[in-house]
C-alpha positions as CSV (number, residue, x, y, z in Angstrom):
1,X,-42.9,18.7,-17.9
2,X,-40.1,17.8,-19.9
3,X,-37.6,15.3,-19.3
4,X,-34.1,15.7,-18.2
5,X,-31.2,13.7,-18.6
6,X,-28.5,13.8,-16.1
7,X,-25.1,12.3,-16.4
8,X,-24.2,9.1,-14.2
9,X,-22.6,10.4,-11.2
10,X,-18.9,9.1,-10.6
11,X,-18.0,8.4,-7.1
12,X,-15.3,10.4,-5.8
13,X,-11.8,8.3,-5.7
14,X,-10.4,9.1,-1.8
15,X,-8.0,6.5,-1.5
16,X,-4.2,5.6,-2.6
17,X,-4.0,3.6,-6.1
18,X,-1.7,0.4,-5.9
19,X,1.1,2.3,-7.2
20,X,1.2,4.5,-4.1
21,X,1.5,2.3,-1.6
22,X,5.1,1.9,-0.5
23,X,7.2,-0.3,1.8
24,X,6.7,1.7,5.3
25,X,4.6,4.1,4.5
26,X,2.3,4.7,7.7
27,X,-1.4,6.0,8.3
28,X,-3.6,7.2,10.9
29,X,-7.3,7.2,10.9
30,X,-9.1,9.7,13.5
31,X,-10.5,8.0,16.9
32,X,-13.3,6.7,17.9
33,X,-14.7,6.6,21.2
34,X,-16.4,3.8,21.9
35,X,-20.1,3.9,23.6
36,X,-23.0,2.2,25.7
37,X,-25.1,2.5,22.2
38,X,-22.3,0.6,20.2
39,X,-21.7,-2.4,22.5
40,X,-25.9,-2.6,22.4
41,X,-26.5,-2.4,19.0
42,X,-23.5,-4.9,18.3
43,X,-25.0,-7.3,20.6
44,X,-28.3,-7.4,18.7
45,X,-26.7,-7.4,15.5
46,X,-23.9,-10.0,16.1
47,X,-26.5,-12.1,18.4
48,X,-23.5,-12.2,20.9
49,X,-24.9,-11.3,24.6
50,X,-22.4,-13.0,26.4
51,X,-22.5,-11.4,29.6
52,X,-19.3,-10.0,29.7
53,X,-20.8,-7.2,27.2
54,X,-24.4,-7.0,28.8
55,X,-24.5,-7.7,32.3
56,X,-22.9,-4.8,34.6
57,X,-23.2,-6.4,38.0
58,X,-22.1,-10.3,36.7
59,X,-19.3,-8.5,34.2
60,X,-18.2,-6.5,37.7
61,X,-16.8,-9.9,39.2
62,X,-14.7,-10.7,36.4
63,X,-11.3,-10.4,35.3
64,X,-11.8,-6.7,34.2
65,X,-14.4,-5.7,36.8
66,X,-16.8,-3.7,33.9
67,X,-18.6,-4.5,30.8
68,X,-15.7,-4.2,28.1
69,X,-16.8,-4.3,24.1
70,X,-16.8,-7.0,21.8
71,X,-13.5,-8.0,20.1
72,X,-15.4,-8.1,17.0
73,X,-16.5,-4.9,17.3
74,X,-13.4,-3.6,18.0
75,X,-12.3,-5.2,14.7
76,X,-15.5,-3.8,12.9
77,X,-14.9,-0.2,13.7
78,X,-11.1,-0.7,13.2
79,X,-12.3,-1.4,9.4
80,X,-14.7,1.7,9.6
81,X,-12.0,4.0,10.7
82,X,-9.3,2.5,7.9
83,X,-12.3,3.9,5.6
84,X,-12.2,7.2,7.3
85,X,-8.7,7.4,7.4
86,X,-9.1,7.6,3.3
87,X,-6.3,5.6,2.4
88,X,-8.6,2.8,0.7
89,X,-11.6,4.5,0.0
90,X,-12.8,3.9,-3.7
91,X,-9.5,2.1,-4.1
92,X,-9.7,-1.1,-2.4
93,X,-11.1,-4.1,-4.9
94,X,-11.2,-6.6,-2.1
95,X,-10.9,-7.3,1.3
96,X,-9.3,-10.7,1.3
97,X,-7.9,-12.0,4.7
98,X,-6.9,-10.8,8.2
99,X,-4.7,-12.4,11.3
100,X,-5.5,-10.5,13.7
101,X,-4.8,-10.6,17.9
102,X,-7.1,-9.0,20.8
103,X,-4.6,-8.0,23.3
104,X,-6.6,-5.8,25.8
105,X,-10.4,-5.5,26.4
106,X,-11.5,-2.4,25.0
107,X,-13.9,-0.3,27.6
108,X,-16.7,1.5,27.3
109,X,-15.4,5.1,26.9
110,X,-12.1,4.0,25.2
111,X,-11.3,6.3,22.2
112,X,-9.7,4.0,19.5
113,X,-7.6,5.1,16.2
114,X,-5.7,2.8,13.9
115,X,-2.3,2.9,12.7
116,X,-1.2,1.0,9.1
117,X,1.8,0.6,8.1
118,X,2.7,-1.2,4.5
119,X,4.6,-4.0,4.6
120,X,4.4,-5.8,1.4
121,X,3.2,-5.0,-2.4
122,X,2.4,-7.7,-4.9
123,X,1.2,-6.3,-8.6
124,X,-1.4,-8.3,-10.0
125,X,-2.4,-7.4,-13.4
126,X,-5.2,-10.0,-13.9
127,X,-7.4,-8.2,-11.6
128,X,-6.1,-4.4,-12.1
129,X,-4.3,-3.5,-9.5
130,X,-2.1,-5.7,-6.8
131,X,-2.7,-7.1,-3.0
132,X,-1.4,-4.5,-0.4
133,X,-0.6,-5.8,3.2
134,X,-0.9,-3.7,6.3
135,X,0.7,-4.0,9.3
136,X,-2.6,-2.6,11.7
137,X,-2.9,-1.6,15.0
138,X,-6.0,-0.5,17.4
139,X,-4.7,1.9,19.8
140,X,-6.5,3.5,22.6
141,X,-6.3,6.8,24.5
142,X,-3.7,5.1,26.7
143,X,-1.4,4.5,23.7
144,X,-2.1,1.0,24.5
145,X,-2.2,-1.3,21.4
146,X,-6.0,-3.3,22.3
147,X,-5.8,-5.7,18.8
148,X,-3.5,-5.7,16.6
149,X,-2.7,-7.7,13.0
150,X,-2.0,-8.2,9.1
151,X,-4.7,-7.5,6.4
152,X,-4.7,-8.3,3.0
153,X,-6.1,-6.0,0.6
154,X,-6.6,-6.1,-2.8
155,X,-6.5,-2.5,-3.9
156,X,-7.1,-1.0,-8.0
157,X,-4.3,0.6,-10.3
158,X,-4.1,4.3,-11.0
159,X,-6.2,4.3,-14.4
160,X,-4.7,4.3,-17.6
């Protein structure tokens, strides 16, 4: 049998180059409806089973009267849907910080998207490209705004 050779394969370049990004430009990723299976398999991964997530009759008597998801899961799929929104995919360099606020429990069933809006651009040659902050919300199906914050993103130049 005789050998092949096959070129490297070069991954496909979804996302905005640095130079794209403008002052107020919005996105919008898809939603995301958020399910029994997710809140469990965040729990095992995240070791968090505060009962709040995991206990349906103790998390009836609290302050939201059901089991609600995990903030931090919340924030992990809102970075999952920024990559299927496609605006940093293949772009981004580095994620490099975040402020971000929990405002309303998300519930199991809610359907979340995220909204980004650019608020700042800062060209930075020595690593390629420049830092890109967004301006992010997590809405649900309510139109409610459940977390909300900044990220920082450092994100590659258009190639030469």
């Amino acid at each position: 049998m005789a050998a092949t050779m096959s070129k490297p394969v070069t991954p496909e370049v979804r996302g905005m180059y640095f130079e794209e990004f403008e002052i107020g430009r919005r996105m919008t990723s898809p939603g995301r409806t958020i399910t029994e299976t997710d809140v469990v398999l965040f729990s095992g991964i995240s070791g968090d089973f505060n009962e709040l997530h995991t206990n349906a009759e103790f998390a009836a008597t609290s302050h939201f009267g059901q089991r609600i998801a995990h903030g931090l899961l919340g924030l992990a799929v809102a970075s999952g849907l920024a990559g299927r929104a496609g605006f940093i995919e293949g772009t981004a360099i580095a994620f490099v910080g975040l402020e971000w606020r929990f405002k309303s429990p998300i519930l199991i069933g809610d359907t979340i998207r995220l909204q980004a809006q650019v608020t700042k651009t800062r060209a930075m040659r020595a690593v390629g490209g420049g830092m890109v902050i967004f301006q992010v919300q997590l809405i649900n199906q309510r139109q409610e705004t459940v977390q909300e914050g900044e990220w920082r993103v450092l994100v590659r130049s258009r190639p030469a």
